[in-house]
N, C-alpha and C positions, 0 to 999 in steps of 0.2 A: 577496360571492361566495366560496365555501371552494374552496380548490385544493389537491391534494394532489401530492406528488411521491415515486416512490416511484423506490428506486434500491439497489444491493449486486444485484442478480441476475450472471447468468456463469456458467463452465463450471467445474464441480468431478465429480472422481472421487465414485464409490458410498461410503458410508463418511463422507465427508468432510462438512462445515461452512460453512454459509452467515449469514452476518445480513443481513437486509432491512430497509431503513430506509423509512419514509414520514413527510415533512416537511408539515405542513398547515400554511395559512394563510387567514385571513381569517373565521376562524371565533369569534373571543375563549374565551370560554367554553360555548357552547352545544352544543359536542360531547355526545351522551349516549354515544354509543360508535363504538372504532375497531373495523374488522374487516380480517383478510383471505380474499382467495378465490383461487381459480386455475382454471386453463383449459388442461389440456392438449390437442393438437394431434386436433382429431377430438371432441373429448368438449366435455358441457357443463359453463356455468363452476359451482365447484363451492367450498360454503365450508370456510375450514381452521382460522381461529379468530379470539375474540370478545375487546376488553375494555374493561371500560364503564368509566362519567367516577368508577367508585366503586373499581375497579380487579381486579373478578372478572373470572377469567379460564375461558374454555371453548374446547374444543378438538374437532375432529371425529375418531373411532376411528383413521382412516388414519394421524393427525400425534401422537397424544398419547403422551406422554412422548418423544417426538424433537423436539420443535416447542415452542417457546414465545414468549411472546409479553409485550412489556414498553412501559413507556412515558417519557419525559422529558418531565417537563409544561413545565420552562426554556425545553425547546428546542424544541416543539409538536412533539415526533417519538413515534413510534412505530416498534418496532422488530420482525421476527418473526427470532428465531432457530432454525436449524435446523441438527440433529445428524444422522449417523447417516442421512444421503440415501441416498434411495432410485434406481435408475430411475425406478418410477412417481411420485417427485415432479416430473420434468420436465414444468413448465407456465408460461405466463404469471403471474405473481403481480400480482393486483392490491389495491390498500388504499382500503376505502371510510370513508366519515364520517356516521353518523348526525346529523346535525343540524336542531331543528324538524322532525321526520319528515319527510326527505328526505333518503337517500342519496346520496352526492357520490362520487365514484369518480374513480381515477386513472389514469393510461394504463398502467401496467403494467411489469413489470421480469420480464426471462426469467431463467428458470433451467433451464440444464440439466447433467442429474445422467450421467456416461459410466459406463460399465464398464471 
């Protein structure tokens, strides 16, 4: 069973700097790729970026070049870094796991961005 945990969300000024961590386990090697998405309050959930077991990375228009996305294979984590937060980035952030074509998802870590 793959379980993921994601954690680093909380309250940051506009402007300011977040990293998102998400810690898998149970998965050995058969990740093909992590992602993450988000779901702000009202809206549907929505992806914000990709990176496979090869280590390209893709990002959705909203997030790219504010947003990035990294990995530590040691410590089965995955990381999204973000700069330069927006308001409209406040959403739930959640971290999924491709594996065996089956998406595994995690419960989520808030972020929200103040003015």
């Amino acid at each position: 069973q793959v379980q993921l945990v994601e954690s680093g969300g909380g309250l940051v000024q506009a402007g300011g700097s977040l990293r998102l961590s998400c810690a898998t386990s149970g998965s050995g090697s058969s990740i093909v790729a992590m992602g993450w998405y988000r779901q702000a309050p009202g809206k549907q959930r929505e992806w914000v970026a990709t990176i496979t077991s090869g280590g390209t990375t893709n990002y959705a228009d909203s997030v790219k070049g504010r947003f990035a996305m990294s990995r530590d294979n040691a410590k089965n984590t995955v990381y999204l870094h973000m700069n330069s937060l927006k308001l409209e980035d406040t959403a739930v952030y959640y971290c999924v796991a491709l594996v065996d074509a089956i998406n595994y998802w995690g419960k989520g870590t808030l972020v929200t961005v103040s003015s």
